[in-house]
C-alpha positions in Angstrom: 0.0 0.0 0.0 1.5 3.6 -1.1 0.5 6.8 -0.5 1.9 8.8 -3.1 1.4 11.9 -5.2 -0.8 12.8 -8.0 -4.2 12.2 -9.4 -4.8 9.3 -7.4 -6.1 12.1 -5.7 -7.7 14.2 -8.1 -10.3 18.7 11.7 -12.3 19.4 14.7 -11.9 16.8 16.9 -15.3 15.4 17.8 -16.3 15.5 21.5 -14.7 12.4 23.4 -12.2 11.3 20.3 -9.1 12.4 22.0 -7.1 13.0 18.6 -3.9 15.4 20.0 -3.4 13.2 23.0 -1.4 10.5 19.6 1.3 13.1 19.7 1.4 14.5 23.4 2.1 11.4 25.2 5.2 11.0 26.9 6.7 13.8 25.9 10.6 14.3 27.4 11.4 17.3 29.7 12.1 20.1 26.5 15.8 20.4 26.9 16.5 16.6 27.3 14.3 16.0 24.0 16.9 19.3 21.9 20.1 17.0 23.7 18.5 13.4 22.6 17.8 14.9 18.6 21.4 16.9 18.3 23.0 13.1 19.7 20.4 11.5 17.3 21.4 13.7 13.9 24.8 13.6 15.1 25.0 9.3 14.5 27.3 8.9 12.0 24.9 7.2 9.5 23.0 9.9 9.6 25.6 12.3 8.4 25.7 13.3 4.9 28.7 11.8 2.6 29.5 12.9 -1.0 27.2 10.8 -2.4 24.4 12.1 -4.1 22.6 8.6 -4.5 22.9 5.8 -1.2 23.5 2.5 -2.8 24.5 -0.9 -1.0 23.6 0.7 2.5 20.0 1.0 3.7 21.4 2.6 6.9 23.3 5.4 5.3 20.2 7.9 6.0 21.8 11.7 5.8 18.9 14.4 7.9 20.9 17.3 6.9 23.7 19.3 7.2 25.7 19.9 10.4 23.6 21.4 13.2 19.9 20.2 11.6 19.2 18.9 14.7 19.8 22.2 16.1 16.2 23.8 15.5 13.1 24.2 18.0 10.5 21.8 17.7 8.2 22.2 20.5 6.1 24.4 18.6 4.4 22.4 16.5 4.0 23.2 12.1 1.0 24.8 11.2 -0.4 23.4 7.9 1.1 26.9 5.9 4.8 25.2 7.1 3.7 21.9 5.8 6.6 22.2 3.5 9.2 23.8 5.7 12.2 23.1 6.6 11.1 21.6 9.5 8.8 19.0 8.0 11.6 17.9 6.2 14.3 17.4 9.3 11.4 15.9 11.1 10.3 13.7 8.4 13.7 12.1 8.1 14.1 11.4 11.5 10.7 10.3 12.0 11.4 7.7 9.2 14.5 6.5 10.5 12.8 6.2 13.5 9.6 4.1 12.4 11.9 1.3 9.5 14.9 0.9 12.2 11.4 -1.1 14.1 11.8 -3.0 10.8 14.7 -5.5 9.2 16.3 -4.4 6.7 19.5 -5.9 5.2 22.4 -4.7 2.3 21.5 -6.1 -0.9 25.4 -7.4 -0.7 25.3 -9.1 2.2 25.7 -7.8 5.6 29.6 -7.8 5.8 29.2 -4.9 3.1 27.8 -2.8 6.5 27.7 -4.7 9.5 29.3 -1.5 11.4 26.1 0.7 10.6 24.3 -2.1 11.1 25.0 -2.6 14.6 24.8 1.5 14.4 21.3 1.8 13.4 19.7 -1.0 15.5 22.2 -0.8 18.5 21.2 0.5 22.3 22.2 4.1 21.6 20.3 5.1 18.8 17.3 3.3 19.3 17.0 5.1 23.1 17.6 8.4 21.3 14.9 7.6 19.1 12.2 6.9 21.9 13.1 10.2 23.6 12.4 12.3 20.5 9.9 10.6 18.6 7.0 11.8 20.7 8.0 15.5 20.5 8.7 15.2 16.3 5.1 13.3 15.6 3.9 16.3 18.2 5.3 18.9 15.7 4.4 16.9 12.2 0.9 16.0 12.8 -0.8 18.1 15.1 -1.8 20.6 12.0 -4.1 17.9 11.3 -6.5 18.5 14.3 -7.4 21.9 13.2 -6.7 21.7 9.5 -10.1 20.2 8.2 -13.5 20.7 10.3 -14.8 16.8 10.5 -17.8 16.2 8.8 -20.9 15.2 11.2 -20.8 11.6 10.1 -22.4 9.5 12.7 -23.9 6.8 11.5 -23.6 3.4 9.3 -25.9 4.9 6.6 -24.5 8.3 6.7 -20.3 6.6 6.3 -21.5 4.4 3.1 -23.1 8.1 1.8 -20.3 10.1 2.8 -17.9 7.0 1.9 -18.8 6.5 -1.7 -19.4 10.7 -2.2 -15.8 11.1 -1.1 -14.7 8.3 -3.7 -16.7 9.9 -6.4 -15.2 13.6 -5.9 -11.6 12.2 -5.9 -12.2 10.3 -9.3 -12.9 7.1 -8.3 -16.5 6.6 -8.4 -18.4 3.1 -7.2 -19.1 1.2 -10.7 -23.0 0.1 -11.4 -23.1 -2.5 -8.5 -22.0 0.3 -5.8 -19.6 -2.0 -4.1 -16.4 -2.3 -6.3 -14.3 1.3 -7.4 -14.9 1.7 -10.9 -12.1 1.9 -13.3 -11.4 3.4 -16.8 -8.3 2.3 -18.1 -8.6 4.3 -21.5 -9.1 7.3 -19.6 -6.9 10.5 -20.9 -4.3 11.7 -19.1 -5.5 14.8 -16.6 -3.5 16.7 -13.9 -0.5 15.6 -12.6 -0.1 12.7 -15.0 -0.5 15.0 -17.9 1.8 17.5 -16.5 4.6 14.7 -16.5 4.3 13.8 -19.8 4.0 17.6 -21.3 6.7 18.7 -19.4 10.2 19.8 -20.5 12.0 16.8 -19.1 9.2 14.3 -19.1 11.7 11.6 -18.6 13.1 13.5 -14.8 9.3 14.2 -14.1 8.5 10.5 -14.4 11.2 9.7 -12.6 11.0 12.2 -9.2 7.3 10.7 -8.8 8.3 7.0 -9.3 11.3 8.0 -6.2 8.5 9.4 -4.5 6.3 6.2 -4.3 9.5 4.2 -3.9 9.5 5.8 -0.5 6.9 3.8 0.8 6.4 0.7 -2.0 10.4 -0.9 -1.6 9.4 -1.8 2.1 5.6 -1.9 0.8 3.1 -2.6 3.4 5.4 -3.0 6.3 3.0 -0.3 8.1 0.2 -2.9 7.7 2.3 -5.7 9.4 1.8 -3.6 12.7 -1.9 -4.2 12.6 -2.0 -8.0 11.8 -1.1 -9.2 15.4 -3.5 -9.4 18.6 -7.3 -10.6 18.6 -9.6 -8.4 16.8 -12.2 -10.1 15.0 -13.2 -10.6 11.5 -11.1 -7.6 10.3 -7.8 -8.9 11.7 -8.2 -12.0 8.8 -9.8 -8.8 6.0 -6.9 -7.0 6.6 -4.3 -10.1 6.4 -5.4 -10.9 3.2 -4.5 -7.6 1.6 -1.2 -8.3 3.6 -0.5 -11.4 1.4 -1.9 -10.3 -1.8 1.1 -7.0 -1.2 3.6 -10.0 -0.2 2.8 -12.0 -3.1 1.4 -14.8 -1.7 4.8 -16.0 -0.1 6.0 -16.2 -3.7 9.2 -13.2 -4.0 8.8 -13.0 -7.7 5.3 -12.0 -7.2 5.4 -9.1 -4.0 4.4 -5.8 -4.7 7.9 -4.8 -3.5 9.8 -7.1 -6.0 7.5 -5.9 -9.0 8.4 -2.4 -8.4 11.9 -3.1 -8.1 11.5 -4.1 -11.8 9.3 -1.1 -12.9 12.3 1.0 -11.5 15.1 -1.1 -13.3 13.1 -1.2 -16.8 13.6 2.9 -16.7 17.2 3.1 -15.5 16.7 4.1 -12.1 18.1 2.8 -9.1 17.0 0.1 -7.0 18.6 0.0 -3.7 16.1 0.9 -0.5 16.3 5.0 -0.4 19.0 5.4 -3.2 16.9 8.9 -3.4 17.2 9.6 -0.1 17.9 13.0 -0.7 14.9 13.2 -3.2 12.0 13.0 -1.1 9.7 15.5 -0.9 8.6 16.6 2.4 4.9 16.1 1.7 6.1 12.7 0.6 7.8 12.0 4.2 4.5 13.1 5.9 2.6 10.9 3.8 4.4 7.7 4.8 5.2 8.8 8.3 1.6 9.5 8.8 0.6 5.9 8.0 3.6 4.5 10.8 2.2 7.0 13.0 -0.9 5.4 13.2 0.3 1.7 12.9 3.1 2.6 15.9 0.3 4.0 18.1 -2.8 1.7 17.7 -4.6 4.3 19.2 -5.1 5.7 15.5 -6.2 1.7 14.4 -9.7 3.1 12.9 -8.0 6.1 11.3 -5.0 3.6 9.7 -8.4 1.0 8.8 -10.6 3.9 6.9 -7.1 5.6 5.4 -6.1 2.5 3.9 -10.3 1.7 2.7 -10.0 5.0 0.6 -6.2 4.8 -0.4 -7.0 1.3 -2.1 -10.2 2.7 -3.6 -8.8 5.3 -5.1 -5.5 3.2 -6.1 -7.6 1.1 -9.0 -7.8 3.8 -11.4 -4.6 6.1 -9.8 -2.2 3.1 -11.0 -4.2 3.2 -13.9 -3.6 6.6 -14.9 0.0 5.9 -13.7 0.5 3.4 -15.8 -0.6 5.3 -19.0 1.8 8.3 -18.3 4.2 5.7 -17.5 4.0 4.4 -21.0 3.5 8.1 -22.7 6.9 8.8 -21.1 8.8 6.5 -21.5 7.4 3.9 -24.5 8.1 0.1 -24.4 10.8 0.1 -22.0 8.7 0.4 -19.1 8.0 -2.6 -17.5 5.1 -1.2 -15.7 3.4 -4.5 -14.4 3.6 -3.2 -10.9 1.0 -0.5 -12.1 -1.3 -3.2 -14.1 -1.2 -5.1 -11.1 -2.9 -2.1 -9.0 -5.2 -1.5 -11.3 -6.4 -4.9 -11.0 -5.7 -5.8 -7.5 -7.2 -2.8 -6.3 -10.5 -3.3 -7.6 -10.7 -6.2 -5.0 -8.8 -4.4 -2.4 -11.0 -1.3 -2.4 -14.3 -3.5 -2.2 -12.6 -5.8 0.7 -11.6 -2.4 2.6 -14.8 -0.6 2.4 -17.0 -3.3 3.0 -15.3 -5.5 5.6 -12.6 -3.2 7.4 -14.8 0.5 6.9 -18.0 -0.8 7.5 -17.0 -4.0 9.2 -15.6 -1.6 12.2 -18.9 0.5 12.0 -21.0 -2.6 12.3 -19.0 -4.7 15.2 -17.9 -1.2 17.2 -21.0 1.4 16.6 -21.0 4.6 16.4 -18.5 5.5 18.7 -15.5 4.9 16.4 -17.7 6.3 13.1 -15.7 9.5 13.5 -12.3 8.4 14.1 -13.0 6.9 10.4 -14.4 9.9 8.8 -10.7 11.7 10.6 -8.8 8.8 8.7 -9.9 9.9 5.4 -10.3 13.3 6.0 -6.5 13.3 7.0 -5.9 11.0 4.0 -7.6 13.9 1.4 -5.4 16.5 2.9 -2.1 14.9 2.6 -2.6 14.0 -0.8 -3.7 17.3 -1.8 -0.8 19.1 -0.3 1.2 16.2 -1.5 0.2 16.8 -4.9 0.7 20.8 -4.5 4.5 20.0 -3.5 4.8 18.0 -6.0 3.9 20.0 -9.1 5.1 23.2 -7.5 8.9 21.1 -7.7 8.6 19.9 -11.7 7.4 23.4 -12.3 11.0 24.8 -10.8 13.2 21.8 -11.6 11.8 21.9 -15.4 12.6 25.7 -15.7 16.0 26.1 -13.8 16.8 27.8 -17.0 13.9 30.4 -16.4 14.7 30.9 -13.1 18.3 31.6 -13.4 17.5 34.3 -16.0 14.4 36.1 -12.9 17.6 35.6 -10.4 19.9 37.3 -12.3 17.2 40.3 -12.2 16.0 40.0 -9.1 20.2 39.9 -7.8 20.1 43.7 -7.3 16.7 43.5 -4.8 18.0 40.6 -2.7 18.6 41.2 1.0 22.0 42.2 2.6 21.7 39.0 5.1 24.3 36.8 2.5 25.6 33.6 3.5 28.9 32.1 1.9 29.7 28.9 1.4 32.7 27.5 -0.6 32.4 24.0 -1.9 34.6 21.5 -3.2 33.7 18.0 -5.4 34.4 15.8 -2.5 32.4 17.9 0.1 29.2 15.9 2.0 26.3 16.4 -0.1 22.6 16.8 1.0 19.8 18.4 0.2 17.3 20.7 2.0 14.3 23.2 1.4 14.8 26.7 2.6 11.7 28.9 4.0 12.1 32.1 2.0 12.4 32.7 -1.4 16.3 33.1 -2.0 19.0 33.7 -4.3 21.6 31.6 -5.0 24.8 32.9 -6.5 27.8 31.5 -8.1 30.9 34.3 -7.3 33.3 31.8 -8.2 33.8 28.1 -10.1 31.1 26.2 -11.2 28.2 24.7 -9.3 25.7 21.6 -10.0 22.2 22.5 -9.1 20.2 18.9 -7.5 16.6 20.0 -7.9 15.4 15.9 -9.4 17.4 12.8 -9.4 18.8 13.6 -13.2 22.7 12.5 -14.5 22.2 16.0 -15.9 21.8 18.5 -13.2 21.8 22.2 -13.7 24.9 23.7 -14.2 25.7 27.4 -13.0 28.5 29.3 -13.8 30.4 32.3 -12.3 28.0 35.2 -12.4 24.7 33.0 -12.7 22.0 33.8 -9.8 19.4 31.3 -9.6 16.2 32.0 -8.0 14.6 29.5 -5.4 11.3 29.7 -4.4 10.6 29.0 -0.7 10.0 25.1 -0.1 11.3 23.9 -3.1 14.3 21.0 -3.0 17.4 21.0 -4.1 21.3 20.5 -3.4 24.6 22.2 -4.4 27.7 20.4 -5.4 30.7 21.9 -7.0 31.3 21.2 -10.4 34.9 22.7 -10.3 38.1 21.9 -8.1 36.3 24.4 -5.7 33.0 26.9 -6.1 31.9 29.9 -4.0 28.3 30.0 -3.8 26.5 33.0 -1.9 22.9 32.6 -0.8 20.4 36.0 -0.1 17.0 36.4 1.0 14.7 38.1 -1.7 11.2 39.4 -1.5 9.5 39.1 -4.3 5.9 39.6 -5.5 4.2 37.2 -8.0 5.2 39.7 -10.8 8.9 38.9 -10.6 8.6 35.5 -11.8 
């Protein structure tokens, strides 16, 4: 199960449904939690290196440049700094934190990095972890009590009519028997599929949203395996047989993971777990953390149940339309059987979800847990659509780097005097990182690579060349030249300046 960008998309917290008490609970004294997250960032795996791809070492995790960890994070983001700089540290953390709860191995063998093995797993980390995962969930995911008013959904009736509306509006209408999602696969291509393939670099485009749903689909449905254990009735088996149709049946050839693996090789992209580390979006971080979140703390079980019932609706014509682009872009060489397989699978997933988990909680728990499902979608629409803004917002900058480097150059004389300098050299640790102003980057000496999408052909700027960021949007420096001066300014700018 992924939750990813794109047009497989297109709260008040009810009385008694104690939502913000997920993220308040055992919260560390404040200046023990700053001490636990500058040890944690401080690890050594979590250290950038000069790589700009991980390969070989699903441990090698890099949260940002020296001092990331250095930031306030008792206040927690408002849903305007969804995409801030914060977001980001905390999303990487928070991931690290939720997969080292899961095994995962070098594709080499583990003599290839037993040392960061021990690292990532051992006593140290894993107690830094505890003391500052409260306090990061805290700052991620509180926006989402207040971002969306619930809907008064209190009853069986009213969920199925709210349920299949929902479903409609996103795309993903019920077919003629109101029970299965209905799917089109000769549909055009519309929003951010089309976008892709009419893009510049259709090619890069493809490729920074296949990274994005790797995020989540190269450990696929790992968040589910924290809901199969225990004694819950009927649902517990529902929900374990999605679990084996995402595992393959037992059979490696045929799990979810293993097919996407292939989808990525067929295009020329990179396999290993989090090769694009550096290339996810914070909305895409969110996204998957969210899901752990609620599968770490089974206090959000009936959100986790009705966000996966409209995630797997929706995902029968999403990897449909993914699929399409998929082809558009990049023509037989796309293996994109992974997709197919969605499109298929999903059909029977979303049916299984909404009538055995969605209504199957209604029925056996009442109407006492009816709004704790509405919050699970409602939670589910918002991150997609602000996933889905991030996402476009980034192919839109990273497929006019050109453009923007002409507006910075115009813009140079305007920016602020608060200039920082940085000199950078080949072998220098790379990493990437969103800022929370629009700024201005500028090349006063050597040559500099611009990292905006995983590309063999990054942006090049030269001495002289200013290039315009907009707030939020990713991207990573590396010298092109024995060694590059690069000053960065503030600039406030008005929609007119683009």
């Amino acid at each position: 199960m992924t939750i990813t960008t794109g047009p497989i998309t297109t709260g008040t917290t009810p009385a008694g449904m104690a939502a913000t008490g997920m993220v308040t609970t055992g919260v560390a004294p404040a200046a023990d939690v700053s001490a636990a997250l500058a040890a944690y960032c401080e690890q050594r795996i979590f250290q950038p290196t000069p790589d700009v791809y991980i390969t070989g070492n699903p441990f090698q995790r890099p949260i940002g440049p020296p001092g990331a960890g250095a930031r306030d994070f008792s206040v927690p983001a408002t849903e305007a700094e969804f995409l801030g700089s914060g977001q980001l540290i905390a999303g990487r953390v928070l991931c690290n934190a939720y997969e080292s709860d899961m095994i995962l191995l070098p594709p080499a063998g583990l003599a290839t990095a037993k040392a960061d093995f021990d690292l990532f797993y051992g006593d140290e980390v894993r107690r830094l972890r505890d003391v500052v995962r409260p306090g990061l969930e805290r700052y991620a995911f509180s926006f989402l009590d207040d971002a969306v008013p619930a809907p008064q959904v209190r009853t069986l009736e009213e969920l199925q009519e709210y349920f299949l509306t929902e479903v409609g509006a996103a795309g993903a209408p019920a077919d003629a028997s109101s029970g299965n999602p209905a799917v089109d696969a000769g549909a055009p291509m519309a929003g951010t599929m089309r976008l892709i393939a009419e893009c510049g670099h259709p090619e890069e485009a493809a490729g920074l949203h296949l990274i994005q749903l790797a995020l989540d689909a190269l450990t696929e449905a790992s968040a589910m395996a924290r809901n199969l254990g225990g004694s819950y009735g009927v649902e517990q088996s529902e929900l374990f047989k999605i679990f084996n149709d995402e595992f393959g049946y037992g059979v490696y050839g045929a799990k979810h993971s293993t097919i996407f693996k292939e989808m990525l090789a067929s295009v020329g992209l990179r396999t290993d777990l989090h090769a694009y580390w550096n290339f996810y979006l914070p909305s895409s971080l969110v996204g998957v953390n969210y899901f752990n979140w609620l599968t770490e703390d089974h206090r959000g079980m009936f959100r986790y149940m009705a966000a996966v019932t409209y995630l797997e609706w929706l995902f029968a014509q999403g990897f449909a339309d993914t699929g399409v682009m998929l082809r558009a872009v990049y023509g037989d060489r796309v293996d994109a059987k992974y997709c197919d397989e969605h499109a298929h699978i999903d059909v029977h997933h979303g049916r299984m979800t909404y009538e055995n988990l969605l209504l199957g909680l209604a029925r056996a728990h009442g109407e006492i847990v009816i709004p704790e499902l509405v919050r699970g979608i409602e939670d589910t629409k918002l991150l997609l659509r602000l996933g889905d803004e991030d996402f476009r917002a980034q192919i839109a900058w990273a497929d006019a780097l050109d453009t923007y480097t002409e507006a910075g150059a115009r813009l140079a004389s305007a920016a602020g005097d608060d200039a920082a300098v940085r000199t950078l050299r080949p072998g220098d640790p790379f990493s990437t990182g969103v800022r929370d102003t629009d700024t201005l980057v500028e090349v006063t000496g050597g040559e500099v690579e611009v990292h905006a999408w995983a590309t063999e052909h990054p942006h090049r700027l030269g001495k002289g060349d200013v290039l315009l960021v907009p707030k939020s949007r990713l991207h990573g420096l590396k010298a092109a030249s024995g060694e590059a001066r690069v000053t960065v300014r503030t600039i406030e700018r008005t929609s007119n300046d683009d």
